[in-house]
Backbone as ProteinMPNN parsed JSONL, in Angstrom:
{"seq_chain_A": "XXXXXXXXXXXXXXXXXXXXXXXXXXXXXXXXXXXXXXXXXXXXXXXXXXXXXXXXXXXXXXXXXXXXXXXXXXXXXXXXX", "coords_chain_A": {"N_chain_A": [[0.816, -1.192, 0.0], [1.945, 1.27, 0.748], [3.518, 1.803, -1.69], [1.623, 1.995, -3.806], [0.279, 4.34, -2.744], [2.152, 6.147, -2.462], [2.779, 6.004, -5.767], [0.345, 7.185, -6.311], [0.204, 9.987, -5.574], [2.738, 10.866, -6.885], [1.829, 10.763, -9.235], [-0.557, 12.603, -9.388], [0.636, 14.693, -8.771], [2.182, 14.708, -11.578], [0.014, 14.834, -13.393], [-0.995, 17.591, -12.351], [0.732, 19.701, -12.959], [0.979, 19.042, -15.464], [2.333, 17.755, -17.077], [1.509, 15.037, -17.17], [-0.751, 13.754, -19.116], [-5.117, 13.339, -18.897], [-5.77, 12.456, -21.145], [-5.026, 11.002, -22.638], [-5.254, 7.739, -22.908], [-3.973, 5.138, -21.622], [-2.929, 6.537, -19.322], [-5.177, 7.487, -18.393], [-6.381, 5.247, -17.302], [-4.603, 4.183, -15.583], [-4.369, 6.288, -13.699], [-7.861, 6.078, -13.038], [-8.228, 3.621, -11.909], [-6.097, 3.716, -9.524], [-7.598, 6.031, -8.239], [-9.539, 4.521, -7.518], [-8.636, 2.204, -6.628], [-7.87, 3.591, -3.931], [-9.777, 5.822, -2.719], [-11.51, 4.294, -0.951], [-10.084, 4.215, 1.656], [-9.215, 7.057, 1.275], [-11.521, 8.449, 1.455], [-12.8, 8.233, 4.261], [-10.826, 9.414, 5.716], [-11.005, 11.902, 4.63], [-13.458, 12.969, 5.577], [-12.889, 13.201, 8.636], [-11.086, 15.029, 8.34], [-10.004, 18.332, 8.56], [-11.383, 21.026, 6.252], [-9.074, 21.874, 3.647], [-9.183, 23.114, 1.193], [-7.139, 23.878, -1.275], [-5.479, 21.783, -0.49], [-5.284, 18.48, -0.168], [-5.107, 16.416, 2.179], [-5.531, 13.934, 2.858], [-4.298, 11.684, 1.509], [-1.241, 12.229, 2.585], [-2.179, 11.61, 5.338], [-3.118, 8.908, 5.231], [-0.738, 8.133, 4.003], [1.154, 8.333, 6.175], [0.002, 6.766, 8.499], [0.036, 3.838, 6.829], [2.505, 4.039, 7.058], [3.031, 4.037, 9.987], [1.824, 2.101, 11.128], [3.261, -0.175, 9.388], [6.29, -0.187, 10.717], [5.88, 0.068, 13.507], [3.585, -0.86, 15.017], [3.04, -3.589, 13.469], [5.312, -4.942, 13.511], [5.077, -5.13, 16.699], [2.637, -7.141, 16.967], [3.173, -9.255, 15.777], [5.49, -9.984, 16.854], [8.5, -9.021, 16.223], [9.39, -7.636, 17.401]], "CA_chain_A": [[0.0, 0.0, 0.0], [3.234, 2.094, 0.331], [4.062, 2.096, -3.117], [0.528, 2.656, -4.116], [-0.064, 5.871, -1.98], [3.206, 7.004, -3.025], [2.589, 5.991, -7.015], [-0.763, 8.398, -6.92], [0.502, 11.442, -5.125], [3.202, 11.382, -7.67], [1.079, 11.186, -10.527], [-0.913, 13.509, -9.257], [1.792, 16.064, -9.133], [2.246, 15.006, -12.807], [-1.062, 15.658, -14.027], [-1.447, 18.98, -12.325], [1.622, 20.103, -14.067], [0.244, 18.871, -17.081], [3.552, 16.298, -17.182], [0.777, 13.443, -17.951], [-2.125, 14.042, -19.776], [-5.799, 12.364, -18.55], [-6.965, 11.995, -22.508], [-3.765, 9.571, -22.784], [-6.304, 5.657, -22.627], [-3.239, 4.361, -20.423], [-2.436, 7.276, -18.067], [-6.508, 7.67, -17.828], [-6.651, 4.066, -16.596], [-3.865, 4.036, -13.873], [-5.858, 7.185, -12.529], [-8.9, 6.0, -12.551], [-7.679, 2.392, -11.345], [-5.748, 4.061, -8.356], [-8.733, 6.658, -7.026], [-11.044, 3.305, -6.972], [-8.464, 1.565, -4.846], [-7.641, 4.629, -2.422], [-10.86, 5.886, -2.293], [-12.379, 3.435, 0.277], [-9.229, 4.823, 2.359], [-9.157, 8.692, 1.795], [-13.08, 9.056, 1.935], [-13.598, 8.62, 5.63], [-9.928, 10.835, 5.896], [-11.401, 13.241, 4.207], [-14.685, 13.579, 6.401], [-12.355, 13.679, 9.866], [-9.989, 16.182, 8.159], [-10.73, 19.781, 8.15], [-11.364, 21.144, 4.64], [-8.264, 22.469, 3.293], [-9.308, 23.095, 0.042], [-6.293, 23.669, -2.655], [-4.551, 20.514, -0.522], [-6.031, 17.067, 0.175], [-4.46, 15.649, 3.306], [-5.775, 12.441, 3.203], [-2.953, 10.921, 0.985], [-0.442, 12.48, 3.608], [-2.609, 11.03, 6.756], [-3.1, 7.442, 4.792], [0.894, 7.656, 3.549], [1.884, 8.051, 7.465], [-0.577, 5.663, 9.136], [0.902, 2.667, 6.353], [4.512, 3.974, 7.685], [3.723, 3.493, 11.374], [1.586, 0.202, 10.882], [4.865, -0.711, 9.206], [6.906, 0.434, 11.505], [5.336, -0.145, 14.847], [2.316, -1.953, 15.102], [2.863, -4.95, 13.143], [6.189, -5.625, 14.793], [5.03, -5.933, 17.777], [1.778, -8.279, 16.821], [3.811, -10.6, 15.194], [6.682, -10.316, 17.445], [9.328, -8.837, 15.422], [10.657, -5.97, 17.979]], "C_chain_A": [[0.862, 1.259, 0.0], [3.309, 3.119, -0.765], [2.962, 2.909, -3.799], [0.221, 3.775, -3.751], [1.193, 6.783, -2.823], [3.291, 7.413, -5.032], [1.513, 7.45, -7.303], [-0.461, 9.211, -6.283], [1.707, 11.696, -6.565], [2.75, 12.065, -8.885], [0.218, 12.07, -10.601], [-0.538, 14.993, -9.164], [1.857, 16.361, -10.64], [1.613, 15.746, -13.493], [-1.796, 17.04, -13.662], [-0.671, 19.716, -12.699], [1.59, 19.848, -15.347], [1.813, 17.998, -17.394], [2.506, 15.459, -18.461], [-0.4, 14.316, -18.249], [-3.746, 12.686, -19.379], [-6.342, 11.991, -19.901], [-6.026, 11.329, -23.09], [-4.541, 8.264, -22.294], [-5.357, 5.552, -21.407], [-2.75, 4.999, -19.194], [-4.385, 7.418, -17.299], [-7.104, 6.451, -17.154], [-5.989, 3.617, -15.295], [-4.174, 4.616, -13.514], [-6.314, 6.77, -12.15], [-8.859, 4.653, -11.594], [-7.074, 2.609, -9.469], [-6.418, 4.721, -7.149], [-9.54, 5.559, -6.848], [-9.988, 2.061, -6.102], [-8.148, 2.222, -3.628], [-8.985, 5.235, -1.909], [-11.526, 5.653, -0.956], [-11.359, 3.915, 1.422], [-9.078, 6.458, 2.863], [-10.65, 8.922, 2.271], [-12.854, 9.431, 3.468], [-12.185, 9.402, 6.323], [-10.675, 11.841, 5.826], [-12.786, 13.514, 5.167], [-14.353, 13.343, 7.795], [-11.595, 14.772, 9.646], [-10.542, 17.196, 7.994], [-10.323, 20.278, 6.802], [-10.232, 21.887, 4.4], [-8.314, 22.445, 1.826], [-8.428, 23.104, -1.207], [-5.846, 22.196, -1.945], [-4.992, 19.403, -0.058], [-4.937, 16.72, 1.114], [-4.4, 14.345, 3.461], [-4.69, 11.687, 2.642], [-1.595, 11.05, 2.273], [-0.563, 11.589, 4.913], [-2.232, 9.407, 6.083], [-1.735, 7.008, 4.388], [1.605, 7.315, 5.453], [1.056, 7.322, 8.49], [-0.128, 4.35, 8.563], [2.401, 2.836, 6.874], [4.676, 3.778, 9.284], [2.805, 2.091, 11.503], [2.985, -0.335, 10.36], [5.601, -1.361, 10.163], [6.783, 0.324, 13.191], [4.395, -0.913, 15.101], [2.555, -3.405, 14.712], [4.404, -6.221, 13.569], [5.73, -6.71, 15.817], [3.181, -6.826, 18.189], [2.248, -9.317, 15.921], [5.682, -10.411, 15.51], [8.292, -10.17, 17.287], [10.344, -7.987, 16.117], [11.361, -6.591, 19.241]], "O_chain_A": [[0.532, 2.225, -0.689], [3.242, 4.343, -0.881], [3.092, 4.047, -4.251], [-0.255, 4.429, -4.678], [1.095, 7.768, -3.555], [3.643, 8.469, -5.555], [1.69, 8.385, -8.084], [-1.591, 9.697, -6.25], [1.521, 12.701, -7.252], [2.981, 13.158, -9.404], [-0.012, 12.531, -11.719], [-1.145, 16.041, -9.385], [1.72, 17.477, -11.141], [1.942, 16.782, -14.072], [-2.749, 17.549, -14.254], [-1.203, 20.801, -12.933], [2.19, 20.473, -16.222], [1.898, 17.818, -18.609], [2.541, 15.297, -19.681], [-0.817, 15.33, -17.689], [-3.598, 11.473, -19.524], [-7.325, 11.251, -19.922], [-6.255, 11.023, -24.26], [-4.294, 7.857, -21.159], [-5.788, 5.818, -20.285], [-2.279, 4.392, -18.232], [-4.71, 7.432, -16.112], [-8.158, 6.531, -16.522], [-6.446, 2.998, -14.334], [-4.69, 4.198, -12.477], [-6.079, 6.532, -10.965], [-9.483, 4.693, -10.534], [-7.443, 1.955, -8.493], [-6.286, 4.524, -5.942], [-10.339, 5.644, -5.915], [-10.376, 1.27, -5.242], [-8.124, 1.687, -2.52], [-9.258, 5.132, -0.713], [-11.948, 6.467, -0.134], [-12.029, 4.044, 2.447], [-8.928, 6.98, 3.967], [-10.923, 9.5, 3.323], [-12.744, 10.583, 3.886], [-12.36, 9.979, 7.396], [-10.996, 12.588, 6.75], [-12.934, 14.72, 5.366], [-15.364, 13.224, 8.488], [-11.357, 15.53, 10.587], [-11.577, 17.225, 7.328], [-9.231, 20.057, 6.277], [-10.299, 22.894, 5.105], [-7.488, 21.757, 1.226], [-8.809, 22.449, -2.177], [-5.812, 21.284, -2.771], [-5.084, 19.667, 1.141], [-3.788, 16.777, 0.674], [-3.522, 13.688, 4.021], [-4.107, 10.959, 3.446], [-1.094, 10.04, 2.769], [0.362, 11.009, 5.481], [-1.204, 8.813, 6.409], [-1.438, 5.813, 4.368], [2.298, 6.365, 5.818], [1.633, 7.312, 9.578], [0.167, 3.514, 9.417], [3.237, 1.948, 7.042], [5.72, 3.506, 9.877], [3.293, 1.09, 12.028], [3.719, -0.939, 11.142], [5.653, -2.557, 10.451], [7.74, 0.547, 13.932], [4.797, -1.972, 15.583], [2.314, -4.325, 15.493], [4.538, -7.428, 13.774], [5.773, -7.932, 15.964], [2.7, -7.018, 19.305], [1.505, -10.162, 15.421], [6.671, -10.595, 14.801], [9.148, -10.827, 17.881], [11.494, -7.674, 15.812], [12.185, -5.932, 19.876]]}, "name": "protein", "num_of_chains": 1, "seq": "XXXXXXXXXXXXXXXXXXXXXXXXXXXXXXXXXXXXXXXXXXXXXXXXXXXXXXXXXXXXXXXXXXXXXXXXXXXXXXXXX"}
């Protein structure tokens, strides 16, 4: 989930720099492919987070909750620390 969080913030940098284009078939499919698996993740971010309108947080919150599940949590439920 890492990689994934990290894949669509990039690309999302891209395409608001106009880098990638969404009327490119294969860049308009790893989009749309990536908001329908983060989705079910940022949504209920996004309706604890206060509206910060130009910047979406939720990628940020959901990138550093997979880095301390990582990181801490799953350690020490499977005994690792």
């Amino acid at each position: 989930m890492y990689w994934v969080i990290l894949i669509h913030v990039i690309m999302s940098w891209l395409i608001n720099f106009q880098v990638l284009n969404l009327h490119q078939q294969f860049v308009a499919q790893i989009w749309y492919g990536l908001n329908r698996i983060l989705e079910p993740i940022y949504g209920p971010l996004r309706r604890i987070l206060p509206d910060t309108r130009p910047l979406d947080l939720a990628p940020l919150v959901a990138f550093l909750i997979v880095i301390s599940l990582q990181a801490y949590i799953l350690p020490v439920i499977f005994g690792f620390a």
